[in-house]
Every structure is written in C-alpha cells, then in structure tokens.
C-alpha positions as CSV (number, residue, x, y, z in Angstrom):
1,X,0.0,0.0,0.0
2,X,1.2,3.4,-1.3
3,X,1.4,6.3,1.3
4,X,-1.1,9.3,0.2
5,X,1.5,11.8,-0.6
6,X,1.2,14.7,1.7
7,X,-1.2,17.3,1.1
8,X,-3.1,15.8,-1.9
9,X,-6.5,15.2,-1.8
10,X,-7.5,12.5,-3.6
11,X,-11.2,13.6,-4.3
12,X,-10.2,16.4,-5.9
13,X,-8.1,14.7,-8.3
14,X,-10.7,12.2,-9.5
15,X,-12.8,15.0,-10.2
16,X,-10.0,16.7,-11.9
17,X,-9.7,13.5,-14.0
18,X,-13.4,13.3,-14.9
19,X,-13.3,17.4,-15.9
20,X,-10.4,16.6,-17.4
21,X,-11.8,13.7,-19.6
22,X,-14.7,16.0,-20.5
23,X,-12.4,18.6,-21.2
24,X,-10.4,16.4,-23.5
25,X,-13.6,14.7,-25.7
26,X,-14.5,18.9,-26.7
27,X,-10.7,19.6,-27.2
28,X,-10.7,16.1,-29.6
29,X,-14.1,17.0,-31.5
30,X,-13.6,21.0,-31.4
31,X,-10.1,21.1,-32.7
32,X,-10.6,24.3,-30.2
33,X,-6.5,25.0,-28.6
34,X,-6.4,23.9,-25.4
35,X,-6.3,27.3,-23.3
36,X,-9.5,28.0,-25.0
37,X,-11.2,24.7,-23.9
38,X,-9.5,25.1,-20.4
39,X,-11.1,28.4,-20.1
40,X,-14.7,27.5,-21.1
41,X,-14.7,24.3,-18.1
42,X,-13.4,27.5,-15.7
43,X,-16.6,29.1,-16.1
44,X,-19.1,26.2,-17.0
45,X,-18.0,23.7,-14.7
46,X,-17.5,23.4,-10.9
47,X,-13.7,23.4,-10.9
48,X,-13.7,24.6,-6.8
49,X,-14.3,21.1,-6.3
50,X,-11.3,19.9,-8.5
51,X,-7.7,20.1,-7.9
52,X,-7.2,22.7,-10.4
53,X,-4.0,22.7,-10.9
54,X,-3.6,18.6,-11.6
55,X,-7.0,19.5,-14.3
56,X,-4.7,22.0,-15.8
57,X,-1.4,19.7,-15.8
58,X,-3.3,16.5,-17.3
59,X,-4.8,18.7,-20.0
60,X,-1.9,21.1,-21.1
61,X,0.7,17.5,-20.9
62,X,-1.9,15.7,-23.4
63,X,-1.5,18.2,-25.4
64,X,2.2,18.7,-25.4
65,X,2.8,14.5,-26.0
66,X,-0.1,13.8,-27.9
67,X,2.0,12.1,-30.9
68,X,4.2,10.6,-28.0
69,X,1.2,9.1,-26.2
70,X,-0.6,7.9,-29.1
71,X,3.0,6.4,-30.2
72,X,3.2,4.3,-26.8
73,X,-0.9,3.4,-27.4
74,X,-0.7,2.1,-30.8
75,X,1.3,-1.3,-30.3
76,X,-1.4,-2.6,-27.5
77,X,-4.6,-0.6,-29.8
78,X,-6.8,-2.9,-32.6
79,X,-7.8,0.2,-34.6
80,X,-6.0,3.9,-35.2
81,X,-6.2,6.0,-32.5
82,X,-8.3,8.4,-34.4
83,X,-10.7,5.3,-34.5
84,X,-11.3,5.0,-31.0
85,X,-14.3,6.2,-29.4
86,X,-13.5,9.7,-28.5
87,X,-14.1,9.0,-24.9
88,X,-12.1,6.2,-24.4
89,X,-9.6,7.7,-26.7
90,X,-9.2,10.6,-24.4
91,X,-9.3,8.2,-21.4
92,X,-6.3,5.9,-22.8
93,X,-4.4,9.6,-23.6
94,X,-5.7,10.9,-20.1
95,X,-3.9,7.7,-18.3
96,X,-0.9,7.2,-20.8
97,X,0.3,10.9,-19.8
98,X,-0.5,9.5,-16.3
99,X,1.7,6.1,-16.6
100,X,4.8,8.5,-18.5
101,X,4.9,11.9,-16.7
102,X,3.1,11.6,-13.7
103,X,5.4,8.6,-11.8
104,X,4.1,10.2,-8.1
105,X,0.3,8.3,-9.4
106,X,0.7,5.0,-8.9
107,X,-0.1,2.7,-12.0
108,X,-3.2,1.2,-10.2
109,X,-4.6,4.2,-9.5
110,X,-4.1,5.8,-13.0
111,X,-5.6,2.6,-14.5
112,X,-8.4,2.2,-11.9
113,X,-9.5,6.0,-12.6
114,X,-9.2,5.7,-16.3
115,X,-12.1,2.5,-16.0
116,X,-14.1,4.3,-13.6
117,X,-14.4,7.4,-16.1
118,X,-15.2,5.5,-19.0
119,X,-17.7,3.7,-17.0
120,X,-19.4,6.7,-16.1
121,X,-18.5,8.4,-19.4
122,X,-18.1,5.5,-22.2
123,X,-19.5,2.8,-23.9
124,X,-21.3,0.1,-22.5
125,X,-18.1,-2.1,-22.8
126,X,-15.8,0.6,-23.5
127,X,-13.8,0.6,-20.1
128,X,-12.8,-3.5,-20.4
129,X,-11.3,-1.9,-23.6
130,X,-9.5,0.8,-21.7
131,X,-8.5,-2.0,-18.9
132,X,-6.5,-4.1,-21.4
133,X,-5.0,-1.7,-22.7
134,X,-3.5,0.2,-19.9
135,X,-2.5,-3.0,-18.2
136,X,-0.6,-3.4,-21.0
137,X,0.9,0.1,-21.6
138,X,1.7,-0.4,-17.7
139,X,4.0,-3.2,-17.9
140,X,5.9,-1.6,-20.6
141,X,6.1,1.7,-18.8
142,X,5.9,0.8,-14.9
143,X,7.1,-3.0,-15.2
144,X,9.4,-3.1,-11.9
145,X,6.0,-0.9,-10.1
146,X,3.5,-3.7,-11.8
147,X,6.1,-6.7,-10.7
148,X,6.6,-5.0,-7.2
C-alpha cells in the first residue's frame, strides 16, 4: 500500500480527471486550442471542487505529447487512434500521460480511474477496452512498479 503523498486530496483529483476527460472529448471534436477549452470548463463547470492545478497539468501534458502518447498506445490498440471512441480515446491519452509523466500516481490508481471514467463516461463495454489496454501500456512503462 502506497502512502497518500502529503497534502493531496485525492477527491479532488478524481474529479480533476473526470473534468479533465470531459475537457479532453470537446478539445478532440472541437479542434478548439487547449487554453480555449480550459477556459470554457473554468466558467461552465464546478472546478472549486477539483484540484485545479492537476486538471490544468493533465490537459496542457496531453496536449504537449499527444504524438508521443498515441505512439506508446498504438502497439497494444486494434484500430488507429483516431478510431477509438472519442471518450475512451481521451481516457487511454488521459492515463498514458499519467503512466509516462506523472510517476508520483501509482499505475493502479491511474488505470483504476481511467475505468471508472469511462464507466461513467463510455460505452457500455468501453472501459474492459480501456483496462487491457492500460495494463498493457503499464507493464511496458511501470514493469518493476507492476512486478513489485
């Protein structure tokens, strides 16, 4: 069992996460830069109960690697990424920049999130898509964290 780092509250970053998915479907379909999307949740959404910042971090990193997480997605995918459903395309992008930049999340956390946002989010089936996936993408990225 991992130790909650100190001063994070762990609420607020799952609702970060599910802003953040939202977020990241209208930034996928709008074609809208990603300041402009990030303002629009600030005044349409209920960010004061979000972690702002990690919203803000998830959605601007994305951005930055999107050719770099799509890269790492591909090998474990059975379509193109464009061919994904656009939510569980932006929740495999959401956790990929998770499982490469974000080492303080741990990987079961990051993949348990990802499912529980395309559960609420997603396809009927979409999040034992998601699941397989990640688990995958995990043992590439955070093998001696999965073996440990």
């Amino acid at each position: 069992m991992h130790a909650r780092p100190e001063g994070i509250d762990l609420a607020a970053r799952s609702r970060a996460r599910r802003r953040a998915l939202q977020a990241l479907y209208a930034w996928q379909l709008s074609g809208s830069h990603m300041n402009a999307v990030i303002e629009q949740f600030r005044h349409e959404q209920d960010m004061e109960v979000a972690d702002l910042d990690y919203f803000e971090d998830l959605l601007h990193g994305v951005e930055k690697h999107a050719a770099e997480l799509d890269a790492s997605l591909r090998p474990y995918l059975d379509r193109e990424v464009s061919e994904v459903d656009p939510i569980e395309r932006a929740a495999l992008r959401l956790a990929a920049y998770e499982l490469k930049h974000r080492p303080d999340v741990p990987y079961r956390v990051v993949i348990n999130e990802a499912i529980e946002v395309t559960k609420r989010f997603g396809a009927d089936h979409g999040h034992s898509y998601v699941n397989g996936v990640l688990d995958k993408l995990a043992g590439e990225l955070r093998g001696a964290e999965k073996r440990g």
